[in-house]
PyMOL commands that place a pseudoatom at each C-alpha (Angstrom):
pseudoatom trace, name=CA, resn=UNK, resi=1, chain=A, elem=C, hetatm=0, pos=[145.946, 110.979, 11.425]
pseudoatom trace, name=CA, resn=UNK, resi=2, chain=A, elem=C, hetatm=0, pos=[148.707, 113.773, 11.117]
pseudoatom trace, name=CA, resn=UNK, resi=3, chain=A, elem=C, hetatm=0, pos=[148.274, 117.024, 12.593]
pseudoatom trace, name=CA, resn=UNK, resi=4, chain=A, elem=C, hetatm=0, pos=[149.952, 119.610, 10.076]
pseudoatom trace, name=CA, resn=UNK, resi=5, chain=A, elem=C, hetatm=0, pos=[153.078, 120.437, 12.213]
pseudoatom trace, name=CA, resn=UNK, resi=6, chain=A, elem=C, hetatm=0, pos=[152.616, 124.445, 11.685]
pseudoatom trace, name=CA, resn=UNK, resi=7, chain=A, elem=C, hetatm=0, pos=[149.573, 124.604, 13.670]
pseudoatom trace, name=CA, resn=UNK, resi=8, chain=A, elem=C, hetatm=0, pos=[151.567, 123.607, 16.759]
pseudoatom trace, name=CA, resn=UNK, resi=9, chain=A, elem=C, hetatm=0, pos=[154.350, 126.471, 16.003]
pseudoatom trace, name=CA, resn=UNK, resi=10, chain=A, elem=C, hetatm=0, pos=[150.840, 128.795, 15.065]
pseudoatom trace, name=CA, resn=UNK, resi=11, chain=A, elem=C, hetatm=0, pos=[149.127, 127.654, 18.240]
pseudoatom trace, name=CA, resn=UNK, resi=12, chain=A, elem=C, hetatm=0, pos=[151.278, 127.819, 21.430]
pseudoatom trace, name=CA, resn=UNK, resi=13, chain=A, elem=C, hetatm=0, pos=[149.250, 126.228, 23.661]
pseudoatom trace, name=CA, resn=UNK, resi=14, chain=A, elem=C, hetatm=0, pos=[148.586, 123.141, 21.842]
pseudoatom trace, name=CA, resn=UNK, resi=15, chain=A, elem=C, hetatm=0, pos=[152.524, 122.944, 21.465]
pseudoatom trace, name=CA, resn=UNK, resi=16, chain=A, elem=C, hetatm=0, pos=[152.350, 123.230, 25.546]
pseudoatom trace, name=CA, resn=UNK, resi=17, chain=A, elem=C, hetatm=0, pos=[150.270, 119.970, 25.891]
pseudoatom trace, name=CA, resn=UNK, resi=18, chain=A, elem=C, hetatm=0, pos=[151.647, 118.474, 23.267]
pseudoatom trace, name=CA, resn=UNK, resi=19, chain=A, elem=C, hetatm=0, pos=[155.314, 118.545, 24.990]
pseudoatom trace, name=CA, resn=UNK, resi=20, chain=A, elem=C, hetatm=0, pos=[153.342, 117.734, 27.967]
pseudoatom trace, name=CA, resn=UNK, resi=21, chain=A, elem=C, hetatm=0, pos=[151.595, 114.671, 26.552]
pseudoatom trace, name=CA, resn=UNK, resi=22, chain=A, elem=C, hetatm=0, pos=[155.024, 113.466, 25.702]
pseudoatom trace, name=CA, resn=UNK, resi=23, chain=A, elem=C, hetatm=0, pos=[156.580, 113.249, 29.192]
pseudoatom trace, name=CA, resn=UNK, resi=24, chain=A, elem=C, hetatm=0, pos=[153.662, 112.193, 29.964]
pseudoatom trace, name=CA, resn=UNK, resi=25, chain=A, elem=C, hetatm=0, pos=[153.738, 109.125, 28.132]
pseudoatom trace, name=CA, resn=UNK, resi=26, chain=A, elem=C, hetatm=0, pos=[157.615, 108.356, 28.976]
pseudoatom trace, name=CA, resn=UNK, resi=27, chain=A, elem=C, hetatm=0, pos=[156.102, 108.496, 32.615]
pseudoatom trace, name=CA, resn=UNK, resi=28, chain=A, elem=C, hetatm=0, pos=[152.925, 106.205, 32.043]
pseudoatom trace, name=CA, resn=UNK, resi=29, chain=A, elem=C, hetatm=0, pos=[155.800, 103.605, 30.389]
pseudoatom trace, name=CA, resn=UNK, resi=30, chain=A, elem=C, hetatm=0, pos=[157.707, 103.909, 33.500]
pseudoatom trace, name=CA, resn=UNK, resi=31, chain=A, elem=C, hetatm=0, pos=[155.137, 103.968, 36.369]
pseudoatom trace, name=CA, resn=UNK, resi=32, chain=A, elem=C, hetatm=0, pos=[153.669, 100.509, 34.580]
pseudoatom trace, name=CA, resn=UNK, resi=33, chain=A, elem=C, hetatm=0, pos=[156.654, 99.057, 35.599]
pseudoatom trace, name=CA, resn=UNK, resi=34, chain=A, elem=C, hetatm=0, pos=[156.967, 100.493, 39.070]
pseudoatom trace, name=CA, resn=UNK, resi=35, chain=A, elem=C, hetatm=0, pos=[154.956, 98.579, 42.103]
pseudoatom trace, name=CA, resn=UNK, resi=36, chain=A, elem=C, hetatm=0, pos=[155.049, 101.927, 43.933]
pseudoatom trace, name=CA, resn=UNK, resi=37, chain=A, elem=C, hetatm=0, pos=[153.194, 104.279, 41.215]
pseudoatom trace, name=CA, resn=UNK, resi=38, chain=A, elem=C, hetatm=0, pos=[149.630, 102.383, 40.951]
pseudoatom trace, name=CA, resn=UNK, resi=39, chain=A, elem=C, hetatm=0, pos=[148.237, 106.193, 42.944]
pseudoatom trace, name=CA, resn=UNK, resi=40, chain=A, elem=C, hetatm=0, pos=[149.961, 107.572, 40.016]
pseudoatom trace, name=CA, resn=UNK, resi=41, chain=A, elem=C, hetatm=0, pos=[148.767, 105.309, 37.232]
pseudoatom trace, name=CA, resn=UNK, resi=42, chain=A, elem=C, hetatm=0, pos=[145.059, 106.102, 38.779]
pseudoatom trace, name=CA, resn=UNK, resi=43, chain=A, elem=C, hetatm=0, pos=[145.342, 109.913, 38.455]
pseudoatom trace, name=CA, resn=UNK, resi=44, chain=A, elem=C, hetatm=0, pos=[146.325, 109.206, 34.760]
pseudoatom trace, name=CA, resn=UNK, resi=45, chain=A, elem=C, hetatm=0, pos=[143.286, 107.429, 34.387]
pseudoatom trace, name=CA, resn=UNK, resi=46, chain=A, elem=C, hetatm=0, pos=[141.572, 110.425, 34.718]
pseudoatom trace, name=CA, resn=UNK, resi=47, chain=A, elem=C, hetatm=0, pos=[142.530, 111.660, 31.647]
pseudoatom trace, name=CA, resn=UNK, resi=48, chain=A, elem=C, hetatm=0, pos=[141.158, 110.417, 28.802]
pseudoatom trace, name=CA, resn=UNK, resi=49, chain=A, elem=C, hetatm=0, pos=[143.528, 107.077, 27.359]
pseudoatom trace, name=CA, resn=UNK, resi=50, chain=A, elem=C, hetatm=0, pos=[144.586, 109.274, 24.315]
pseudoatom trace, name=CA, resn=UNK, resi=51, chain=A, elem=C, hetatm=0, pos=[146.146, 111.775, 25.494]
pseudoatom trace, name=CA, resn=UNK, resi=52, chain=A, elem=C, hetatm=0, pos=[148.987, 109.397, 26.886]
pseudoatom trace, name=CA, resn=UNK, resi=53, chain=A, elem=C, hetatm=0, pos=[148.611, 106.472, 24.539]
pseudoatom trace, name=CA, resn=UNK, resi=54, chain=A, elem=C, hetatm=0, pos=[148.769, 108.397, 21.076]
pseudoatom trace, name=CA, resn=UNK, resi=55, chain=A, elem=C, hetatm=0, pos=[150.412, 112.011, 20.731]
pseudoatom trace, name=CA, resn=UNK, resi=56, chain=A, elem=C, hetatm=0, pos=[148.355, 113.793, 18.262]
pseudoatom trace, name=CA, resn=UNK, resi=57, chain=A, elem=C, hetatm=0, pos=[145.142, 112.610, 18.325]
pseudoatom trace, name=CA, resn=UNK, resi=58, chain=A, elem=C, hetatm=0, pos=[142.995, 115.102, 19.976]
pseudoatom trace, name=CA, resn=UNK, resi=59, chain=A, elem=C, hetatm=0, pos=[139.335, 115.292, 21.045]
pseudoatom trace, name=CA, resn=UNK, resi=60, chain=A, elem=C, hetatm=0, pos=[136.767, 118.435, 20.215]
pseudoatom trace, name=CA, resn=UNK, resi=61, chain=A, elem=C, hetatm=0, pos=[136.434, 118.814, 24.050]
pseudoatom trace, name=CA, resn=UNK, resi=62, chain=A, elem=C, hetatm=0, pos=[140.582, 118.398, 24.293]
pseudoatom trace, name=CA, resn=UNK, resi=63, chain=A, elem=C, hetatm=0, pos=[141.012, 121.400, 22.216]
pseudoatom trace, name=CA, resn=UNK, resi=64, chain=A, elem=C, hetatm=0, pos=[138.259, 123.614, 23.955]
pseudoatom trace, name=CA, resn=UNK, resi=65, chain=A, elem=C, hetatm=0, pos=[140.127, 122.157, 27.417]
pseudoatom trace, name=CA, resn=UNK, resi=66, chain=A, elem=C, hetatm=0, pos=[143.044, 124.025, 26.048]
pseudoatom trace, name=CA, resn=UNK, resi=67, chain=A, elem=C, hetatm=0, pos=[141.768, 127.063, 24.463]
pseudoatom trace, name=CA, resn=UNK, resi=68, chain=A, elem=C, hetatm=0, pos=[140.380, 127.339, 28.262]
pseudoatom trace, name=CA, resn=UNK, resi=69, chain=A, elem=C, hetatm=0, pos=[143.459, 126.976, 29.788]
pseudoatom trace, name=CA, resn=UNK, resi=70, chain=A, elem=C, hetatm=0, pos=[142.559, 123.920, 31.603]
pseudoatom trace, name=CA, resn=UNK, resi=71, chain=A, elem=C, hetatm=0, pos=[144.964, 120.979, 30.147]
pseudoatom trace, name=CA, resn=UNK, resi=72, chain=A, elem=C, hetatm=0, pos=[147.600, 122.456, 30.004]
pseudoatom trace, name=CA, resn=UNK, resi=73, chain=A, elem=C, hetatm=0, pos=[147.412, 123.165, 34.081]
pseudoatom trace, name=CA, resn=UNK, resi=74, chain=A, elem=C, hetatm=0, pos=[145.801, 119.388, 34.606]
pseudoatom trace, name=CA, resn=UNK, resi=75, chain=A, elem=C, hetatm=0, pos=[148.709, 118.210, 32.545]
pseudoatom trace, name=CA, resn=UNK, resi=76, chain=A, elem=C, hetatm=0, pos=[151.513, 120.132, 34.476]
pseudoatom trace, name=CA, resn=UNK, resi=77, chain=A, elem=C, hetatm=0, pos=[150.560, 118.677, 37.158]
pseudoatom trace, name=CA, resn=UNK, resi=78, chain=A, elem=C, hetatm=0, pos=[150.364, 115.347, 36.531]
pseudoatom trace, name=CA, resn=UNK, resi=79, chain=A, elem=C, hetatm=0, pos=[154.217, 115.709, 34.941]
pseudoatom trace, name=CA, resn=UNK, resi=80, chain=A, elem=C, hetatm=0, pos=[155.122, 117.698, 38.598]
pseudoatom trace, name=CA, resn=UNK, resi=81, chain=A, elem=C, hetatm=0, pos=[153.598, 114.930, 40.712]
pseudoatom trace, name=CA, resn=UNK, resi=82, chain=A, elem=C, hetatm=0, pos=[155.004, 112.468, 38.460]
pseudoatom trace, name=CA, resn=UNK, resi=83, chain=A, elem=C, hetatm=0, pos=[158.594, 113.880, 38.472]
pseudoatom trace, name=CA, resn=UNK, resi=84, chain=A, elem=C, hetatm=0, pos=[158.441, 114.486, 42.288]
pseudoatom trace, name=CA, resn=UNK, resi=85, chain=A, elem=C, hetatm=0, pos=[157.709, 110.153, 42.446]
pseudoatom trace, name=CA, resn=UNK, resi=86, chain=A, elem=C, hetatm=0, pos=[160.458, 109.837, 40.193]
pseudoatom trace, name=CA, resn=UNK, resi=87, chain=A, elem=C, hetatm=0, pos=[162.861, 111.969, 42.269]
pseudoatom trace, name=CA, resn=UNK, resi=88, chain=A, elem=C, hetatm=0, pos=[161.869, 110.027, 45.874]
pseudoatom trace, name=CA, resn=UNK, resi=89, chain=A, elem=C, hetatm=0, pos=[161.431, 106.389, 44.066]
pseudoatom trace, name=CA, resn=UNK, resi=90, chain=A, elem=C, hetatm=0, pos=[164.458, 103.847, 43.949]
pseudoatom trace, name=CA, resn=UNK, resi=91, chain=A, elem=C, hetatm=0, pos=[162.682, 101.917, 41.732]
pseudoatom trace, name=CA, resn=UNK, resi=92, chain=A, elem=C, hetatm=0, pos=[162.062, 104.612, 39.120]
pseudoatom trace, name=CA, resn=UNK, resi=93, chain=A, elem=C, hetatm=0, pos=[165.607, 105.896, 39.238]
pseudoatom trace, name=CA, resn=UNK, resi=94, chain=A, elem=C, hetatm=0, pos=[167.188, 102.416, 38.394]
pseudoatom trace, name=CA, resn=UNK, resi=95, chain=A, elem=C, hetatm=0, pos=[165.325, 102.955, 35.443]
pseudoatom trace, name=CA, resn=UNK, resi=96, chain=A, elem=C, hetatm=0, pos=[167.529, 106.075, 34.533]
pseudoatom trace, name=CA, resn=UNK, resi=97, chain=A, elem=C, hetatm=0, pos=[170.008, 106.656, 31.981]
pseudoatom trace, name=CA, resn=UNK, resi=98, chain=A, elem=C, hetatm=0, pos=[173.769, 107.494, 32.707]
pseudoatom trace, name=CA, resn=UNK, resi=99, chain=A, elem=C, hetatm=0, pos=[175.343, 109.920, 29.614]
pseudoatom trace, name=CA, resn=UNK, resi=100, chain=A, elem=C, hetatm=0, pos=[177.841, 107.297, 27.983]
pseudoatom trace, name=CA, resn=UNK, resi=101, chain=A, elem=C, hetatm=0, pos=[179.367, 110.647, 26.758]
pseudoatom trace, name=CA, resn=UNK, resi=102, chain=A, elem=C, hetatm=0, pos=[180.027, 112.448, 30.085]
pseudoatom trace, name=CA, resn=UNK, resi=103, chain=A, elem=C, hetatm=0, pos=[179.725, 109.608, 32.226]
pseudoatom trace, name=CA, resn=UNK, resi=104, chain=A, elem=C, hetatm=0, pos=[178.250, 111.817, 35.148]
pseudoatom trace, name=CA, resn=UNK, resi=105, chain=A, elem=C, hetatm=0, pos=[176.573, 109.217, 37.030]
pseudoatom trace, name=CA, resn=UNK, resi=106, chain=A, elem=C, hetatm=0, pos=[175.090, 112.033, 39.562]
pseudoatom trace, name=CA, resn=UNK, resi=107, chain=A, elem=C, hetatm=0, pos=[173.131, 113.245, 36.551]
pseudoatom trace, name=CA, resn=UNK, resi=108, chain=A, elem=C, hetatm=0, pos=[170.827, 110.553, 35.823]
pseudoatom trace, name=CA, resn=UNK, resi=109, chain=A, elem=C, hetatm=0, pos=[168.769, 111.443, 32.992]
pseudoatom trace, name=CA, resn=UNK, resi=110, chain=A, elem=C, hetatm=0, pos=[165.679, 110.331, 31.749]
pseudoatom trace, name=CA, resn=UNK, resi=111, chain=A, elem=C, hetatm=0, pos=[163.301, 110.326, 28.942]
pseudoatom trace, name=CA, resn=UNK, resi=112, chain=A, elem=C, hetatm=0, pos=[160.445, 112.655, 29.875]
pseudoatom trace, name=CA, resn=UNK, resi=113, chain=A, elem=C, hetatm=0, pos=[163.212, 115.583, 30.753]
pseudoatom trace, name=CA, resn=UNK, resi=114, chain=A, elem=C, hetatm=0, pos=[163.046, 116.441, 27.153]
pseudoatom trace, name=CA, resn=UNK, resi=115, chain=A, elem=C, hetatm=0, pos=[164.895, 119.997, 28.111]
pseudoatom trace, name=CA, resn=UNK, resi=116, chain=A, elem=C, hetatm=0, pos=[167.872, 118.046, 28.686]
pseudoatom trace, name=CA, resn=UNK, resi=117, chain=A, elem=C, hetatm=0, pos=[167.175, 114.642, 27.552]
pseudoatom trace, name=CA, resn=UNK, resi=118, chain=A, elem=C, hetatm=0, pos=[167.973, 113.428, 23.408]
pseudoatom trace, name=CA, resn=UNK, resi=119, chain=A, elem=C, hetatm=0, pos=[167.359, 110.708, 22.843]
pseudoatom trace, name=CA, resn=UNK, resi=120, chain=A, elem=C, hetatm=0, pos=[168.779, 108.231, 19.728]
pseudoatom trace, name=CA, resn=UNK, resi=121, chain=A, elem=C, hetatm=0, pos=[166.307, 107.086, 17.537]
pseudoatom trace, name=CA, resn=UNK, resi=122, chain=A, elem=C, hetatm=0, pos=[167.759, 103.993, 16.917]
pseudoatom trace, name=CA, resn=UNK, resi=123, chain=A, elem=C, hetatm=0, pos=[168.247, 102.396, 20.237]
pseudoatom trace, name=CA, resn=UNK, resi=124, chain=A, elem=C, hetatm=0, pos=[166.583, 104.596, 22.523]
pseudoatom trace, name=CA, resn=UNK, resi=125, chain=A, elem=C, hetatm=0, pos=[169.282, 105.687, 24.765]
pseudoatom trace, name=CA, resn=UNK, resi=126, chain=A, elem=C, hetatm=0, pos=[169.306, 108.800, 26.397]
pseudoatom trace, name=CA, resn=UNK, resi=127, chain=A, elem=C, hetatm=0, pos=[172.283, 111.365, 26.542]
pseudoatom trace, name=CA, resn=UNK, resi=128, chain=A, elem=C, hetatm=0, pos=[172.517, 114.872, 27.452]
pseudoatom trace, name=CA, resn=UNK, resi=129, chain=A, elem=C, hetatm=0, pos=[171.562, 117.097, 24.906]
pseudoatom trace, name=CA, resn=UNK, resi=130, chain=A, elem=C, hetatm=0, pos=[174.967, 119.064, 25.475]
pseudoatom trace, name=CA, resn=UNK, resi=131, chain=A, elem=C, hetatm=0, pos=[176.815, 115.556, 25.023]
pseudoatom trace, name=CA, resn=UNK, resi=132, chain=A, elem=C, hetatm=0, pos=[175.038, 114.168, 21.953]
pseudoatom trace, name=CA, resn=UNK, resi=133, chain=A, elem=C, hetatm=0, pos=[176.898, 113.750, 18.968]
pseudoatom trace, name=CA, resn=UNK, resi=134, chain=A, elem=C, hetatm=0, pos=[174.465, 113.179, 15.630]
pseudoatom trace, name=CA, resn=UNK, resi=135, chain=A, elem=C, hetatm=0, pos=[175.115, 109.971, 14.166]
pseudoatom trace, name=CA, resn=UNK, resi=136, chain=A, elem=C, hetatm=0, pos=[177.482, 108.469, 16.858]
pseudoatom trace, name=CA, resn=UNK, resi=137, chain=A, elem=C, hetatm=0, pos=[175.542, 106.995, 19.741]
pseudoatom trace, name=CA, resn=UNK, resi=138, chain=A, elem=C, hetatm=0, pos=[177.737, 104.724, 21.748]
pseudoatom trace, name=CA, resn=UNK, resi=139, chain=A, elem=C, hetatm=0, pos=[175.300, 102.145, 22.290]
pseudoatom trace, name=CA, resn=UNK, resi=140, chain=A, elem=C, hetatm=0, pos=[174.496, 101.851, 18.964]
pseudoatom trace, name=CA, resn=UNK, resi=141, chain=A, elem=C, hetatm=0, pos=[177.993, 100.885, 17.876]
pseudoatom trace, name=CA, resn=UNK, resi=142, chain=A, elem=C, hetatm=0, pos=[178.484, 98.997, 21.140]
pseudoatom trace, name=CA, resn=UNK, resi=143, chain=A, elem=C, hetatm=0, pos=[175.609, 96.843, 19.766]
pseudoatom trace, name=CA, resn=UNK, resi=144, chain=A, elem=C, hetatm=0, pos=[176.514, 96.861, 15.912]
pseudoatom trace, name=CA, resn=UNK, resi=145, chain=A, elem=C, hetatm=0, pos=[180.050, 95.765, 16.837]
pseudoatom trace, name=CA, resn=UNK, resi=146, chain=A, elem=C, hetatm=0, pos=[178.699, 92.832, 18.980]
pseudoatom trace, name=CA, resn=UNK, resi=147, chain=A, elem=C, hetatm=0, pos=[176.401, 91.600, 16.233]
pseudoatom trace, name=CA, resn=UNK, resi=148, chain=A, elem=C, hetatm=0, pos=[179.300, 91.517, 14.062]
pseudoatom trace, name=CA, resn=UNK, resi=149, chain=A, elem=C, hetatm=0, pos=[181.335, 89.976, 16.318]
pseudoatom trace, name=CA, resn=UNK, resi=150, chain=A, elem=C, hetatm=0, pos=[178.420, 87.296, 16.811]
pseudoatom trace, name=CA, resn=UNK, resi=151, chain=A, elem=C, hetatm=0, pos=[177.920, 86.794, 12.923]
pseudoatom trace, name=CA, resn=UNK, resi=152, chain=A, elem=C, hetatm=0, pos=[182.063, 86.419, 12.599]
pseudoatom trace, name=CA, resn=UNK, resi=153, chain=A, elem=C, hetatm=0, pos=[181.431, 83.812, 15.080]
pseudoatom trace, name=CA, resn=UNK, resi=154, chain=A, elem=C, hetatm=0, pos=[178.801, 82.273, 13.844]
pseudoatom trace, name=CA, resn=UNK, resi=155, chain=A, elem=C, hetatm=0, pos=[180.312, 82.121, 10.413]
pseudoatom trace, name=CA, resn=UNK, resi=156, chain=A, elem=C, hetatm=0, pos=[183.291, 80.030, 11.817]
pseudoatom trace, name=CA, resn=UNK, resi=157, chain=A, elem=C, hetatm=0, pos=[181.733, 77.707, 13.621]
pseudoatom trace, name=CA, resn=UNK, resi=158, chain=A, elem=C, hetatm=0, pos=[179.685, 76.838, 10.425]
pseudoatom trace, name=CA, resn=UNK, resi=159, chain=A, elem=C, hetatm=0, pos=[182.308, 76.775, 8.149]
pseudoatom trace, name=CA, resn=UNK, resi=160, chain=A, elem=C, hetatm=0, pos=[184.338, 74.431, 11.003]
pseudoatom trace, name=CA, resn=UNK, resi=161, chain=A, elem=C, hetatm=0, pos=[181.462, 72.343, 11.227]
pseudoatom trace, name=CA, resn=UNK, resi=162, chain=A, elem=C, hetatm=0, pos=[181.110, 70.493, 8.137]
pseudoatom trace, name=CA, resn=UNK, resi=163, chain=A, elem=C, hetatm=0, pos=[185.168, 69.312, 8.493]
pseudoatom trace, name=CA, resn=UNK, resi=164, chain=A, elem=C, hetatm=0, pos=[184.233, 67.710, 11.872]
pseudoatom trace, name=CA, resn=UNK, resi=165, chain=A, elem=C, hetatm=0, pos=[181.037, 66.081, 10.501]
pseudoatom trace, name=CA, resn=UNK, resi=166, chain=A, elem=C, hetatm=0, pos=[183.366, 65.054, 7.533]
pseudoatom trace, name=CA, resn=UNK, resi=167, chain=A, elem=C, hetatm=0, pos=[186.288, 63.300, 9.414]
pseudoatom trace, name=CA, resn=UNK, resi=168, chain=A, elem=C, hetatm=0, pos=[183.594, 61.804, 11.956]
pseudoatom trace, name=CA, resn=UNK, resi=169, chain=A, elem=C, hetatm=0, pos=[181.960, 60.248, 9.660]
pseudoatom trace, name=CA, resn=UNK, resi=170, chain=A, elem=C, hetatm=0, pos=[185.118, 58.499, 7.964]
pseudoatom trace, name=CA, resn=UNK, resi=171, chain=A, elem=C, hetatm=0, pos=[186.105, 57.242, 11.800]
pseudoatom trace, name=CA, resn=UNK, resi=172, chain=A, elem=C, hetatm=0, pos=[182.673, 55.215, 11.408]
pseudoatom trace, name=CA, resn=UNK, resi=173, chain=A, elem=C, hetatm=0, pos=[183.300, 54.127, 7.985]
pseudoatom trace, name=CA, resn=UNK, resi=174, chain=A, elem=C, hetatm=0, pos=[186.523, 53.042, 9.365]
pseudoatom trace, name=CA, resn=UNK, resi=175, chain=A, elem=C, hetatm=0, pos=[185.399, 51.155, 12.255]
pseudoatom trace, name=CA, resn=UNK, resi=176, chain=A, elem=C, hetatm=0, pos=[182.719, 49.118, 10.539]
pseudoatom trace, name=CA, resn=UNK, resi=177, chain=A, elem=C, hetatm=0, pos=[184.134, 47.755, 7.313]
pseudoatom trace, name=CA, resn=UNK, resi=178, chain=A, elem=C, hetatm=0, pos=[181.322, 44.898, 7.164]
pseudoatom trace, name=CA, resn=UNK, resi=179, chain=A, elem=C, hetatm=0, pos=[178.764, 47.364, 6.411]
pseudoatom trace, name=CA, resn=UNK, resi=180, chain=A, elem=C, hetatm=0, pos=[180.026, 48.873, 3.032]
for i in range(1, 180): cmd.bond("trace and resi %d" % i, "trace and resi %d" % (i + 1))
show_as sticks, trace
zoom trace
């Protein structure tokens, strides 16, 4: 289902939750992975499933929850207590990005900070919005340039192969005549 993308620029606070909803599912993906967030993970359960598991569907009683004012404040807070875990927890912050563009590993970023955060669509990586250069994310070439490193090398070994195969095979020819 597509929501017609004026209505959130017509209605500002369904754009709210709806830039809510979307740190709050780059949190949900990272508490499921952290041992330490399950207190977390239960106060998500609160809300219903779709509002972190698919971005715009909505429900009638979602959109009378926000024409009352009261999503967008249960939603804040789930992002604050979320980014406060996220802040304290070692295991969360491994799971950080450092901006291959600025390289200022005291700034680690990560997906949900979406006022500072862009992320390429290709790979996923996250840079600094200040840093980010459209259609050159160094991760993306790191990667392309190792798959065609691993296809050049691919392609030699196979095209070496068959000579080997060829000259072993005439050393066994060679060392039993009686069988031709």
């Amino acid at each position: 289902y597509a929501i017609n993308s004026a209505l959130y620029r017509k209605v500002k606070a369904l754009d709210q939750v709806r830039i809510l909803r979307v740190q709050l599912m780059h949190m949900k993906n990272m508490f499921k992975t952290c041992r330490l967030s399950k207190h977390l993970l239960d106060a998500y359960d609160v809300l219903p499933v779709h509002l972190t598991e698919d971005l715009h569907l909505y429900s009638l009683n979602d959109l009378s929850a926000i024409r009352r004012g009261e999503l967008v404040a249960e939603c804040k807070e789930l992002v604050r207590t979320g980014s406060v875990h996220i802040q304290k927890c070692m295991l969360c912050q491994a799971k950080g990005f450092i901006c291959e563009f600025c390289q200022n590993e005291s700034d680690v970023i990560f997906p949900f900070e979406l006022n500072k955060c862009k992320r390429c669509e290709e790979c996923k990586a996250c840079y600094h919005k200040m840093c980010f250069k459209s259609g050159s994310c160094p991760r993306c070439e790191r990667l392309q340039a190792r798959r065609e490193m691993l296809a050049r090398k691919s392609l030699e070994t196979y095209n070496s192969e068959p000579e080997e195969e060829e000259s072993s095979s005439e050393e066994v020819s060679e060392a039993s005549p009686g069988r031709q």
